[in-house]
Residue, then its C-alpha position, 0 to 999 in steps of 0.5 A: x291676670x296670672x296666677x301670681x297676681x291673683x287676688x288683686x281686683x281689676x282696677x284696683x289702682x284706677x285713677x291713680x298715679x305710680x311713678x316707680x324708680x328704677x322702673x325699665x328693667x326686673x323688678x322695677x319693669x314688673x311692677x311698673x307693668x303691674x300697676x298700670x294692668x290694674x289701672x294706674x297711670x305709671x311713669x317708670x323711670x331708670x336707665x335703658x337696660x342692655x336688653x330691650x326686651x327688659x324695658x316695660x311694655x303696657x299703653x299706661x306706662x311712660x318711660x323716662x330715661x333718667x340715671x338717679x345720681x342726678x339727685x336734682x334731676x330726680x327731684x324735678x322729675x318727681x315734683x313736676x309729675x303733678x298729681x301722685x298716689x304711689x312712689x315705688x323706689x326700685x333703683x338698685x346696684x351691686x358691684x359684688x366683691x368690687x364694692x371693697x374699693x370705696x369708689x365702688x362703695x361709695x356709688x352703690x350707697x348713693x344709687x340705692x340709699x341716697x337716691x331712695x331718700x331723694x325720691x320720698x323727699x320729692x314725692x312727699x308733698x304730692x302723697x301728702x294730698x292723694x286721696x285716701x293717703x298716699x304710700x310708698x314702697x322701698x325695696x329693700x333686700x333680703x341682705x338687710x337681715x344677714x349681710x353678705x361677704x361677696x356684697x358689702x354695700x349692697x347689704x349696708x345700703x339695703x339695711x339703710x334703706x329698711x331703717x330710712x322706710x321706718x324712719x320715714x313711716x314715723x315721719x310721713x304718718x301725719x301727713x296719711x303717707x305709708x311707708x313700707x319695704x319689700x326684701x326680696x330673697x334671690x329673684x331672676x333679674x338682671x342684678x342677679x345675672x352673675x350668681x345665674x351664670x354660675x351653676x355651681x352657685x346658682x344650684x347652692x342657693x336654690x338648695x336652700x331656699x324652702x321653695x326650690x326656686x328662685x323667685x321671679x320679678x312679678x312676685x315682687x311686683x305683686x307684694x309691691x301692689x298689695x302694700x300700696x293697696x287698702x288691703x294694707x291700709x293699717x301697715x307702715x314700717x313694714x319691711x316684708x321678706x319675700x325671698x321664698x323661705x330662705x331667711x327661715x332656714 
C-alpha cells in the first residue's frame, strides 16, 4: 500500500465484483488497480489509450476493449457480467474550446452523461442483489461547481452527471444501492495533458490550489474505494470535491 491509500484494510472488497468504466487509463486505470489490490474482481473497461503503459496492470483486472458510444454494447456488457457489487463510472471527454461546435458538444454530453446514465441502468439489477447493498460512483468534476470558458460541455455534463448521481440516490435507495460522485480538482492524467503542456497555465493553476500540487489519480481512486466501502455505508447523494482546496479559494 502507499501512503495515499492508507487506512484501507487489506481485502477490504474481497469477493466483490467492480466493473469500472473508462477503466484503461487515469483515474479509471487507478481505481481499476485499486480495488483489485484490495480484493476485488475487476473488469475495467474503455478504449486502448495511446500510451500502453496507461493500461491497468494487476492479475484481478480484466480488460475489455469497448467505446461507451455503443450504448448497447455498454448495456450487454454490463448485464451479462453476472454477479456485481461496484459500478465505477469514470468515462470521460473534453474537447476544450472545440466543444463550441455542437458536434463536438454533442459527443462529449454522451460519453460523459448519457453513457453514465446507461452504465446505472445495466448495472441496476445486479447491485440490487449484492450483499450488503451494492454502490455506485460517477465521477463528477470540479467544474460541475464553477463552470468553465475554455470547457462548456464538459462542465455542463459534469454538472448533469452530479444531478443524475442525486437523482439516482433517490431512486436506487429501496433497492440498498448507493449512489455518490467524487469531483475531482486538476488531477495528472491524460485528460489534462493540454493545461500540463502549457506552463504558463499549469503554473497558474497550481498557485491556486491550497496544496500546491496537482493531484494524482490514486487519490482519486482512494475516494472512489472509500465510498464504495461500509465506511460510507449511510452516504448516498454525495458529490465529494477532491481537487486539493481549489474550490475553497
Amino acid at each position: 500500500m502507499t501512503n495515499d491509500t492508507e487506512g484501507l484494510a487489506p481485502g477490504l472488497f474481497a469477493g466483490r465484483r467492480a466493473f469500472v468504466t473508462g477503466g484503461t487509463s487515469g483515474i479509471g486505470a487507478a481505481t481499476a488497480v485499486l480495488f483489485a489490490e484490495l480484493g476485488a474482481e475487476v473488469t475495467a473497461l474503455g478504449l486502448r489509450p495511446a500510451d500502453e503503459g496507461e493500461l491497468p496492470e494487476h492479475p484481478a483486472v480484466r480488460v475489455v476493449e469497448h467505446d461507451v458510444l455503443d450504448g448497447g454494447g455498454l448495456t450487454g456488457l454490463i448485464s451479462e457480467a453476472g454477479r456485481l457489487d461496484v459500478l465505477v463510472n469514470c468515462a470521460g471527454v473534453s474537447h476544450d474550446r472545440d466543444e463550441y461546435d455542437l458536434e463536438r458538444w454533442r459527443r462529449v454530453l454522451e460519453i460523459n452523461l448519457t453513457a453514465t446514465m446507461i452504465a446505472c441502468q445495466a448495472a441496476r439489477p445486479a447491485l440490487a442483489r449484492a450483499e450488503g447493498g451494492g454502490s455506485i460512483v460517477n465521477v463528477s468534476s470540479m467544474f460541475s461547481f464553477t463552470g468553465s470558458r475554455d470547457r462548456p460541455a464538459y462542465s455542463a455534463s459534469k454538472g448533469a452527471v452530479s444531478q443524475l448521481t442525486k437523482s439516482l440516490a433517490a431512486e436506487y435507495a429501496a433497492d440498498g444501492v448507493r449512489v455518490n460522485a467524487v469531483a475531482p480538482g486538476f488531477v495528472v492524467t491524460p485528460l489534462a495533458r493540454g493545461l500540463l503542456d502549457d506552463p504558463p497555465a499549469a503554473e497558474a493553476v497550481r498557485a491556486r490550489i491550497p496544496f500546491g500540487r496537482y493531484g494524482r489519480p490514486r487519490e482519486i481512486a482512494a475516494v472512489n474505494a472509500f465510498l464504495c466501502s461500509p465506511a460510507a455505508s449511510y452516504m448516498t447523494g454525495a458529490v465529494l470535491p477532491v481537487d486539493g482546496g481549489y474550490l475553497a479559494v
